[in-house]
VEXMAR-872167 format. One record per residue: x, y, z of N, C-alpha, C in turn; residue number from 1; residue in three letters. Coordinates in nm, 4 decimals, padded with zeros to 6 digits. Example, Ala and Ser with C-alpha at 12.3 -4.5 7.8 and 13.67 -1.06 7.14 Angstrom:
REM VEXMAR-872167
<kelo n_x="01.3190" n_y="-00.5690" n_z="00.7800" ca_x="01.2300" ca_y="-00.4500" ca_z="00.7800" c_x="01.3200" c_y="-00.3300" c_z="00.7800" nr="1" rest="ALA"/>
<kelo n_x="01.2850" n_y="-00.2250" n_z="00.7080" ca_x="01.3670" ca_y="-00.1060" ca_z="00.7140" c_x="01.2900" c_y="00.0030" c_z="00.7870" nr="2" rest="SER"/>
//
This chain:
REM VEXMAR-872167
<kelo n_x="00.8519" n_y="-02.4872" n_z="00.8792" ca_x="00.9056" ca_y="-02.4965" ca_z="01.0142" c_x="00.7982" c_y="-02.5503" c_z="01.1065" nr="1" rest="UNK"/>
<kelo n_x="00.8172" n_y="-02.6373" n_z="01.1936" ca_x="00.7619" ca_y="-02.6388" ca_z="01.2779" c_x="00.7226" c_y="-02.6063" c_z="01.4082" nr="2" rest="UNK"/>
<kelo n_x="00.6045" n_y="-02.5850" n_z="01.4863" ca_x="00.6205" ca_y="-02.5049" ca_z="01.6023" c_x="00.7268" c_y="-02.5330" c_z="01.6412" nr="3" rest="UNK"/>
<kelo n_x="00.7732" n_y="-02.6888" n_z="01.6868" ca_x="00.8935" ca_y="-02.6450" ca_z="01.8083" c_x="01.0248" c_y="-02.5913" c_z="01.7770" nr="4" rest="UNK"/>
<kelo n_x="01.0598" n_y="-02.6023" n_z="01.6412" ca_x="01.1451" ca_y="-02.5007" ca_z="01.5372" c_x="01.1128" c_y="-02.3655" c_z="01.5919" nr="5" rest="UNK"/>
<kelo n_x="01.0143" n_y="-02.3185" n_z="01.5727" ca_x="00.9935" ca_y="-02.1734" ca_z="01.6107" c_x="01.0225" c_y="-02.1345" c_z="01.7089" nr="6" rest="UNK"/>
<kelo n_x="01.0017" n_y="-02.2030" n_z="01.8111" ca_x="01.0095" ca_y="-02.2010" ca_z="01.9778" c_x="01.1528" c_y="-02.1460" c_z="02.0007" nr="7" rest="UNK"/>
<kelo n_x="01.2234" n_y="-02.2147" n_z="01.9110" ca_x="01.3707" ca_y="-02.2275" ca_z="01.9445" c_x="01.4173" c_y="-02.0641" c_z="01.8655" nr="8" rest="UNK"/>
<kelo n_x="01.3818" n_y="-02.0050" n_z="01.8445" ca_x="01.4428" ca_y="-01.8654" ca_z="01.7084" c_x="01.4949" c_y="-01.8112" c_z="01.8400" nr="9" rest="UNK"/>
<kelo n_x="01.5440" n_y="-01.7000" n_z="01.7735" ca_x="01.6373" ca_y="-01.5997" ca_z="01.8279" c_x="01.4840" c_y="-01.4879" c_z="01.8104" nr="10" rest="UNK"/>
<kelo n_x="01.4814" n_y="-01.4262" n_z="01.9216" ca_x="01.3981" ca_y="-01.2677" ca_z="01.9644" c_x="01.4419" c_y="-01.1771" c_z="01.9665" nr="11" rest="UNK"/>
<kelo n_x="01.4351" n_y="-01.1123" n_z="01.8454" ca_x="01.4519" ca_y="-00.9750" ca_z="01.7936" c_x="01.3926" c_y="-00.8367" c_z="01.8448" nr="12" rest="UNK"/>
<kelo n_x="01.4640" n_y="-00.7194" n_z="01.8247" ca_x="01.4086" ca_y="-00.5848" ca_z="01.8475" c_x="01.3155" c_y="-00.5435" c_z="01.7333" nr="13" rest="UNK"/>
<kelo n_x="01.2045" n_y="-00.4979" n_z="01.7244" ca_x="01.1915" ca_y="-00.4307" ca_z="01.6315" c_x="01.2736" c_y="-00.3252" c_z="01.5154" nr="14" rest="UNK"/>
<kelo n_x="01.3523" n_y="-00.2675" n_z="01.6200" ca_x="01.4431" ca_y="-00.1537" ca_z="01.6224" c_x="01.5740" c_y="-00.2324" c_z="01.5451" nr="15" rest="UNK"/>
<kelo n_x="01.5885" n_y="-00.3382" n_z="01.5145" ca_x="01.7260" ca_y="-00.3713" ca_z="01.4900" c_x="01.6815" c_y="-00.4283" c_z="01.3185" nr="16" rest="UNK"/>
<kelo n_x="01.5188" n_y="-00.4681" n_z="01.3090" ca_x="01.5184" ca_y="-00.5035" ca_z="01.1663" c_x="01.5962" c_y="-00.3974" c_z="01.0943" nr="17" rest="UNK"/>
<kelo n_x="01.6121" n_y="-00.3270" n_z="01.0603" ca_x="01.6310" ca_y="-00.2000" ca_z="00.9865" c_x="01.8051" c_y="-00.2754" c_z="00.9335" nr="18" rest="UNK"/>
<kelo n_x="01.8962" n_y="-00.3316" n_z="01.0108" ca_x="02.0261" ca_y="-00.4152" ca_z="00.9591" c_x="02.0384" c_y="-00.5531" c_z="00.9560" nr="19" rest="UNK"/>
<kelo n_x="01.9398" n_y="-00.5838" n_z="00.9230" ca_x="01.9485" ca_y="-00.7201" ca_z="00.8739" c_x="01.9103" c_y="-00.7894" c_z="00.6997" nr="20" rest="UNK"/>
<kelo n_x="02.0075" n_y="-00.8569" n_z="00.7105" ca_x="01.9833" ca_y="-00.8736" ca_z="00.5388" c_x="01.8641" c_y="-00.9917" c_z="00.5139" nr="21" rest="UNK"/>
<kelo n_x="01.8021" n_y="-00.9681" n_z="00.4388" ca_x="01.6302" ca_y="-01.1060" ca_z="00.4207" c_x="01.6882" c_y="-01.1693" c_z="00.2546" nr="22" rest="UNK"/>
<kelo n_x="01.5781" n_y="-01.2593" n_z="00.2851" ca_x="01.6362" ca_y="-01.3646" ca_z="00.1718" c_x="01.5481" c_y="-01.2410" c_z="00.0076" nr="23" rest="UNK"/>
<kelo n_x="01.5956" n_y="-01.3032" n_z="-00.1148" ca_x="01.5633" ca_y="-01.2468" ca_z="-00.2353" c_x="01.4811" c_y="-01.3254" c_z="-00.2579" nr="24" rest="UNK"/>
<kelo n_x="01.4867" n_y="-01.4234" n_z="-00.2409" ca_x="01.3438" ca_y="-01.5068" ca_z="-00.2518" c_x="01.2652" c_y="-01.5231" c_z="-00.1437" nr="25" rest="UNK"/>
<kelo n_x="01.0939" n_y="-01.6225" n_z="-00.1850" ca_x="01.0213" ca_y="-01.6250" ca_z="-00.0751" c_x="01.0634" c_y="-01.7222" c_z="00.0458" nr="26" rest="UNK"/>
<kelo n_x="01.0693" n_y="-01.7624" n_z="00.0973" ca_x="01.0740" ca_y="-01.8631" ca_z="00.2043" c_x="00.9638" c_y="-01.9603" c_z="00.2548" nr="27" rest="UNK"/>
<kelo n_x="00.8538" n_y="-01.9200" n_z="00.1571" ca_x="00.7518" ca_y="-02.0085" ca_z="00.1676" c_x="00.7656" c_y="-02.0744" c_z="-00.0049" nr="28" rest="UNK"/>
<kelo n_x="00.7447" n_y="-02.2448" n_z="00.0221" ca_x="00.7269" ca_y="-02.3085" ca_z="-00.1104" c_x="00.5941" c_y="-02.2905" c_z="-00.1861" nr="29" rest="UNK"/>
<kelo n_x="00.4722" n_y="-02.3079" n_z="-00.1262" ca_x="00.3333" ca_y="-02.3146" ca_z="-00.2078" c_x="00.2690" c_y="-02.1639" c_z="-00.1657" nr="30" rest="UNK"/>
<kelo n_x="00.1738" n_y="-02.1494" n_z="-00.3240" ca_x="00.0564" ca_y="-02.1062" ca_z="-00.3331" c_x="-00.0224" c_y="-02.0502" c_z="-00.1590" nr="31" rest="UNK"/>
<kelo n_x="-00.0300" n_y="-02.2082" n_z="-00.1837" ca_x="-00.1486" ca_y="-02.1994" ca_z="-00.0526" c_x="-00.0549" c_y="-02.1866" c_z="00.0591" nr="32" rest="UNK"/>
<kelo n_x="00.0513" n_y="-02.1699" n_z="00.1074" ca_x="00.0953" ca_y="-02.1125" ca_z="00.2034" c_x="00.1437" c_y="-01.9715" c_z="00.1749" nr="33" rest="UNK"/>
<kelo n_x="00.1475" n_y="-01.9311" n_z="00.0725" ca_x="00.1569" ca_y="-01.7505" ca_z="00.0542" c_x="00.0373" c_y="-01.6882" c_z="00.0775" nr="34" rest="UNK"/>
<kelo n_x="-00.0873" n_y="-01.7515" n_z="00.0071" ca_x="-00.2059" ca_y="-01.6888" ca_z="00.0502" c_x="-00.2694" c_y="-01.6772" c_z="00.2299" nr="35" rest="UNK"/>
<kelo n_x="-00.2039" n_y="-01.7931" n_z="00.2968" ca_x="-00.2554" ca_y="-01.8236" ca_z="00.4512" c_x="-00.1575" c_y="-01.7181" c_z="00.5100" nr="36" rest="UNK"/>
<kelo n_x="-00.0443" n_y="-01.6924" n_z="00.4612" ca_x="00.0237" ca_y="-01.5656" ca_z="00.4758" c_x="-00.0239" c_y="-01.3674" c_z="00.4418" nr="37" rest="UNK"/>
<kelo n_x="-00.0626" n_y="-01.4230" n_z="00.2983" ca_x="-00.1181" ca_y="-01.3152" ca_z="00.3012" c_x="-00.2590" c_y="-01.3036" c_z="00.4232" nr="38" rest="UNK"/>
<kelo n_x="-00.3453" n_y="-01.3700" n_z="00.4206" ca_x="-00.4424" ca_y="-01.3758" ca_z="00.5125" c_x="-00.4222" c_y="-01.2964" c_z="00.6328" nr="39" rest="UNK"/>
<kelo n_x="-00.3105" n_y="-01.3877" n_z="00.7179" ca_x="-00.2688" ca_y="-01.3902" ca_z="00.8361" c_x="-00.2443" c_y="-01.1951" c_z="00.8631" nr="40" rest="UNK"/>
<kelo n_x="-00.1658" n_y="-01.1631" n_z="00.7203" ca_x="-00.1067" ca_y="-01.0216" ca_z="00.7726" c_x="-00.2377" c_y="-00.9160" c_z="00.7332" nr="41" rest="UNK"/>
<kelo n_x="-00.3623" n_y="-00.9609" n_z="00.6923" ca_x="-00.4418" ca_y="-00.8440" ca_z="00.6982" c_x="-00.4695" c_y="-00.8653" c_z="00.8313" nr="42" rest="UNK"/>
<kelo n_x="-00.5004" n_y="-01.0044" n_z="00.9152" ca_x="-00.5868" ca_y="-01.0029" ca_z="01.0239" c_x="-00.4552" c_y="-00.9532" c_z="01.1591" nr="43" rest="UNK"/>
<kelo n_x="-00.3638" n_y="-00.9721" n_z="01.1256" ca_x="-00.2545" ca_y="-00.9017" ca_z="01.2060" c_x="-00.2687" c_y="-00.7311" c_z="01.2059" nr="44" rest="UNK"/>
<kelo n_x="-00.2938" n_y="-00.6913" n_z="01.0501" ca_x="-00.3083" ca_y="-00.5487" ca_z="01.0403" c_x="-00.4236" c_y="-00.5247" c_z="01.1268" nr="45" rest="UNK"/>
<kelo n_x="-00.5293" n_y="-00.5826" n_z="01.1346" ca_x="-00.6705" ca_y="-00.5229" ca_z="01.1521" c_x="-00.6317" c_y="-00.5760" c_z="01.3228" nr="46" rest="UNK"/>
<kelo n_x="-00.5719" n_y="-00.6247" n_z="01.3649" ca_x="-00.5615" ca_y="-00.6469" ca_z="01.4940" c_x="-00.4809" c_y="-00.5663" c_z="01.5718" nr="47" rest="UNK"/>
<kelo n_x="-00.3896" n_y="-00.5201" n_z="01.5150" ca_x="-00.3203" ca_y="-00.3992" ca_z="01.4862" c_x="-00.3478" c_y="-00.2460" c_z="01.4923" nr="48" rest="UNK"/>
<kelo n_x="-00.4576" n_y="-00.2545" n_z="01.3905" ca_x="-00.5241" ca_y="-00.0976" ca_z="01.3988" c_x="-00.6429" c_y="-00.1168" c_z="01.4972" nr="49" rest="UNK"/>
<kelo n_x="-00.6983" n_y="-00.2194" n_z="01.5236" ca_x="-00.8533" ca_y="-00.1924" ca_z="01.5869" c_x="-00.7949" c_y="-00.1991" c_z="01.7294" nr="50" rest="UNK"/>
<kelo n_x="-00.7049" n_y="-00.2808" n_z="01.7703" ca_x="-00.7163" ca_y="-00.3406" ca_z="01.9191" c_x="-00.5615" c_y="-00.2920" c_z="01.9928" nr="51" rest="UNK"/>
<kelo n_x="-00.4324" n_y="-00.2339" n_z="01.9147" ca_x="-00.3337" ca_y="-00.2242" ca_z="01.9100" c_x="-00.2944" c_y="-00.3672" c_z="01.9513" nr="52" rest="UNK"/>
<kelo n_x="-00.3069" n_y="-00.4875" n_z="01.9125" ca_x="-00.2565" ca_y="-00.5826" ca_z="01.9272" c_x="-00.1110" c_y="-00.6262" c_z="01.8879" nr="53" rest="UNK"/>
<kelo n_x="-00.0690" n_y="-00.7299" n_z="01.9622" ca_x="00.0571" ca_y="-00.7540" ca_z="01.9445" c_x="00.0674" c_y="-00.9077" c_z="01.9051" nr="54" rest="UNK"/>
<kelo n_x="00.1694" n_y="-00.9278" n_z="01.8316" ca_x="00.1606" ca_y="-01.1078" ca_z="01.7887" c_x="00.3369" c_y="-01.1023" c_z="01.7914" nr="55" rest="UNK"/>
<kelo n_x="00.3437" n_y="-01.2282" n_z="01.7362" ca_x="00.4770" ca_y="-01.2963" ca_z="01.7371" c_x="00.4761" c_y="-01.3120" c_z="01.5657" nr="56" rest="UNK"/>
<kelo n_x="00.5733" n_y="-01.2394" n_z="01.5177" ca_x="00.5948" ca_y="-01.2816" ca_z="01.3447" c_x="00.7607" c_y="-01.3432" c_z="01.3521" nr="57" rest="UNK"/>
<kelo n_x="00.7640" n_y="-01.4453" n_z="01.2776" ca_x="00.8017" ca_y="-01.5137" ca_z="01.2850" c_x="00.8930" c_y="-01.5182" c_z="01.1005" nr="58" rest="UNK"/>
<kelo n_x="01.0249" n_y="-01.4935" n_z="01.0844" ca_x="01.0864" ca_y="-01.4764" ca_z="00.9802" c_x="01.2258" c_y="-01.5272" c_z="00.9359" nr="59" rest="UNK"/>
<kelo n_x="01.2584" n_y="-01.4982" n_z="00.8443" ca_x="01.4197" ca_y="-01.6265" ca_z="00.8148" c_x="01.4973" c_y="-01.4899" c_z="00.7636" nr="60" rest="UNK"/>
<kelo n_x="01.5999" n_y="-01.4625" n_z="00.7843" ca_x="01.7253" ca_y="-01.4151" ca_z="00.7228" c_x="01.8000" c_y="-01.4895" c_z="00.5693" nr="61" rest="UNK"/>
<kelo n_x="01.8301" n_y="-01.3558" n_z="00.5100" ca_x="01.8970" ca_y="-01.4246" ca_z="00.4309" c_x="01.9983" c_y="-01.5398" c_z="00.4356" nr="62" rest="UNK"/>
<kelo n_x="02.0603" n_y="-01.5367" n_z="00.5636" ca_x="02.1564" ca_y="-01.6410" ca_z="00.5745" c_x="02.0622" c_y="-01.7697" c_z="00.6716" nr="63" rest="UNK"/>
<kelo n_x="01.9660" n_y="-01.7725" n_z="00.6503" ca_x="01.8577" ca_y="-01.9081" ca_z="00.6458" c_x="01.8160" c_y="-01.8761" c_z="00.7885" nr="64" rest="UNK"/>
<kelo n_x="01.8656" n_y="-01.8079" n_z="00.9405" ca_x="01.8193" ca_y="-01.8120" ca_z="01.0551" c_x="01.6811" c_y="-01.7934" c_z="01.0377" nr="65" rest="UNK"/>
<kelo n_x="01.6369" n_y="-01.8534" n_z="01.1595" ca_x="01.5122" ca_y="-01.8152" ca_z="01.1752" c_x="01.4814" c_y="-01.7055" c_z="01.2983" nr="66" rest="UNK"/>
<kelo n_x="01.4143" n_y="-01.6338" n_z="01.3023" ca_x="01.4128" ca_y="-01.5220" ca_z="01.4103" c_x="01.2284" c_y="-01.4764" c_z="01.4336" nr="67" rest="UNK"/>
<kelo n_x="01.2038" n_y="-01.4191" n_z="01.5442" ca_x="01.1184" ca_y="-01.3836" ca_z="01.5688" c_x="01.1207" c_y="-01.2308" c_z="01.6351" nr="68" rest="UNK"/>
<kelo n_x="00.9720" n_y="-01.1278" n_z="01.6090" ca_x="00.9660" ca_y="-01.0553" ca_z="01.6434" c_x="00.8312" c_y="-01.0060" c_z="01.6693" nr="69" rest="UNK"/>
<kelo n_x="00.8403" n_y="-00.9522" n_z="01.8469" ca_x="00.7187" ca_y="-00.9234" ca_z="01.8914" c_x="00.6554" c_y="-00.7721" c_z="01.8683" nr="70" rest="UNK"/>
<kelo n_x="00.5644" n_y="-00.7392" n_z="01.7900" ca_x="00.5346" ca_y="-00.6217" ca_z="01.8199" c_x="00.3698" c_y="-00.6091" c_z="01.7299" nr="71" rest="UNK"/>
<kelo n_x="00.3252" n_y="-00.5019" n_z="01.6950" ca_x="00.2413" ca_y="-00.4351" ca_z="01.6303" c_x="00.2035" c_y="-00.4237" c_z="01.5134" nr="72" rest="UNK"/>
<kelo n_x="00.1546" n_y="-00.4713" n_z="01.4014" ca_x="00.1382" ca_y="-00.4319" ca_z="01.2748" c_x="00.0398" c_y="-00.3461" c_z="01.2095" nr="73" rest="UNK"/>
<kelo n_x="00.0830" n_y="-00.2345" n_z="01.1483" ca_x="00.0492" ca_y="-00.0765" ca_z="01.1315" c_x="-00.0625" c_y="-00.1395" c_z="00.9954" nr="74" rest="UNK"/>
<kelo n_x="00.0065" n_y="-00.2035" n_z="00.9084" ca_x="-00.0221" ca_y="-00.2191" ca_z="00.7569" c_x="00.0503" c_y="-00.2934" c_z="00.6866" nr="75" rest="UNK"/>
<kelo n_x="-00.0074" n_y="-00.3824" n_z="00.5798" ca_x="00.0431" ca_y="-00.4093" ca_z="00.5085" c_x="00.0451" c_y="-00.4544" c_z="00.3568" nr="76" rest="UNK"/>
<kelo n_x="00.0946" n_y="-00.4944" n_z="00.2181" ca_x="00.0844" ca_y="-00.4972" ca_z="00.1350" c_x="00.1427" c_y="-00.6065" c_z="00.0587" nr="77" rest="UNK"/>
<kelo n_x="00.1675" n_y="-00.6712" n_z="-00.0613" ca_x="00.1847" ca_y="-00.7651" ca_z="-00.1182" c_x="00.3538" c_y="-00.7821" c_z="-00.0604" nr="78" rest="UNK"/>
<kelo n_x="00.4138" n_y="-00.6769" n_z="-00.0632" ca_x="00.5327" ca_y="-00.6651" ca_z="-00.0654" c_x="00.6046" c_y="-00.6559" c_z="00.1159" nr="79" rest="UNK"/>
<kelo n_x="00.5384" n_y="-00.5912" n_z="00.1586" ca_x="00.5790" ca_y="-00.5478" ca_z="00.2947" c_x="00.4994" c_y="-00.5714" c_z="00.4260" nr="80" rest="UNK"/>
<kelo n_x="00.5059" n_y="-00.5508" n_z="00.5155" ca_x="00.4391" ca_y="-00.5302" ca_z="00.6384" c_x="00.5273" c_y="-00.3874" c_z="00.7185" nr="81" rest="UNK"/>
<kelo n_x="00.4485" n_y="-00.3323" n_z="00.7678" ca_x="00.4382" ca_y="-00.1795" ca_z="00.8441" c_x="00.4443" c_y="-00.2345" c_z="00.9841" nr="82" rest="UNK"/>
<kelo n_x="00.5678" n_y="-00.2065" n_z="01.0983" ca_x="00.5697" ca_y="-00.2753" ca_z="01.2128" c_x="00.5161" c_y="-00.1414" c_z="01.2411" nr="83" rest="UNK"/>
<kelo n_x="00.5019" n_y="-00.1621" n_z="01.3921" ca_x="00.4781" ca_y="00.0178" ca_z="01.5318" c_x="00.6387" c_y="00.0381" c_z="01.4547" nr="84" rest="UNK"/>
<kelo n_x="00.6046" n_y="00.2140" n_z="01.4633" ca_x="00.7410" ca_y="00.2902" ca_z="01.4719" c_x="00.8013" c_y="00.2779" c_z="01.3248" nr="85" rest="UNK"/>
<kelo n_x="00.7326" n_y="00.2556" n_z="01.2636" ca_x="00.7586" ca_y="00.2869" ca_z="01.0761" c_x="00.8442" c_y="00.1675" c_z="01.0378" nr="86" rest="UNK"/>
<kelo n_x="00.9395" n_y="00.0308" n_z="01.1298" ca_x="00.9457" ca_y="-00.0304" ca_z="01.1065" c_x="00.9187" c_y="-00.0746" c_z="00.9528" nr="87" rest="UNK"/>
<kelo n_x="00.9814" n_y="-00.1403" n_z="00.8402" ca_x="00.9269" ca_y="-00.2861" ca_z="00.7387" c_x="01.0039" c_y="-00.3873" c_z="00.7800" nr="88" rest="UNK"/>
<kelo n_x="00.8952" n_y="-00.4983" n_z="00.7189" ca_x="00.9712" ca_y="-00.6540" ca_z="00.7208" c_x="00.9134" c_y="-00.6997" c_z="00.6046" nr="89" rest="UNK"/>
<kelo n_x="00.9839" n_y="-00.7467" n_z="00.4816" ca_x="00.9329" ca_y="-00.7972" ca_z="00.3893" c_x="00.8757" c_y="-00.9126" c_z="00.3623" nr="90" rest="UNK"/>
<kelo n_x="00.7238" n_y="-00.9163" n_z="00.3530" ca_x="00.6454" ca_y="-01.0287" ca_z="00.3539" c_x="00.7309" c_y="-01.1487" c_z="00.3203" nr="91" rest="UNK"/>
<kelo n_x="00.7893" n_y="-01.1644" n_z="00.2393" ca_x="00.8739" ca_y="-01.2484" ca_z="00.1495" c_x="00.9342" c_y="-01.3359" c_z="00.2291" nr="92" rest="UNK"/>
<kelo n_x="00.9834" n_y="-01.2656" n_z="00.3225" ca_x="01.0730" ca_y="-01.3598" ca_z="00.4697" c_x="00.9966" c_y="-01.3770" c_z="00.5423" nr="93" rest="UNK"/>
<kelo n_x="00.8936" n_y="-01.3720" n_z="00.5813" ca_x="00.7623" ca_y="-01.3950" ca_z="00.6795" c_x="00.7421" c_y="-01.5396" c_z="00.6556" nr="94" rest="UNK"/>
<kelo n_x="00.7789" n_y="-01.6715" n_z="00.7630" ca_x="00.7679" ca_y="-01.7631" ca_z="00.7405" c_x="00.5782" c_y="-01.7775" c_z="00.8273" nr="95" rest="UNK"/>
<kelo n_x="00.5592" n_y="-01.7181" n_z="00.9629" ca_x="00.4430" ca_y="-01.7076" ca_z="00.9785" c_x="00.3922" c_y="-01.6462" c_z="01.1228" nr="96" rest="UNK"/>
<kelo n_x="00.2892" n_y="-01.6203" n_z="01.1462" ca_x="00.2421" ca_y="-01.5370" ca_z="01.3202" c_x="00.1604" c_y="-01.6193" c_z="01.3798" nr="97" rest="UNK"/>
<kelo n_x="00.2140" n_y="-01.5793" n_z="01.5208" ca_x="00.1196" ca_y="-01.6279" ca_z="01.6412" c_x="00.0759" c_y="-01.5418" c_z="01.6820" nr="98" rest="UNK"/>
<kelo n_x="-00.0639" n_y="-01.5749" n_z="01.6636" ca_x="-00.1647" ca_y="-01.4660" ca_z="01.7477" c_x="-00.2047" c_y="-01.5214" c_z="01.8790" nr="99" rest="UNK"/>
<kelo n_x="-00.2085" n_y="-01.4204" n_z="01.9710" ca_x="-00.2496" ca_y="-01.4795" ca_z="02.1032" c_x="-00.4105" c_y="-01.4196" c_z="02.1426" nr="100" rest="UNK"/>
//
């Protein structure tokens, strides 16, 4: 996607991930964009726990939308990310974050 793709998503609640269906597959094609992903969500975590920072993550639905959501990231793991408020979003649909 490109930024101005992104620009355009729909802005989500945190509170509303919890009914939404995500794709079974990844949504990223390469290697090297899963790893700049993985990257991204430790330095989101650590921005997260050290600073309570907030970013823009940026994700696709199973039915291909693209959506965004502003908040906090607690933790995360190969599989998941930990939003504020026990929140998950599965890495898998994580197309990518803006950090400010």
């Amino acid at each position: 996607m490109t930024t101005a793709q992104l620009e355009l998503t729909d802005t989500v609640e945190k509170e509303y991930l919890p009914y939404l269906l995500f794709p079974a597959h990844d949504v990223l094609d390469s290697a090297e964009e899963r790893r700049q992903r993985q990257h991204d969500a430790n330095r989101a975590t650590m921005l997260g726990n050290n600073y309570q920072g907030k970013l823009d993550i940026y994700f696709k639905t199973a039915d291909g939308n693209a959506h965004r959501v502003y908040t906090t990231v607690w933790a995360n793991s190969n599989e998941h990310l930990t939003l504020k408020s026990g929140t998950s979003l599965p890495l898998r649909a994580v197309v990518g974050f803006d950090f400010y």
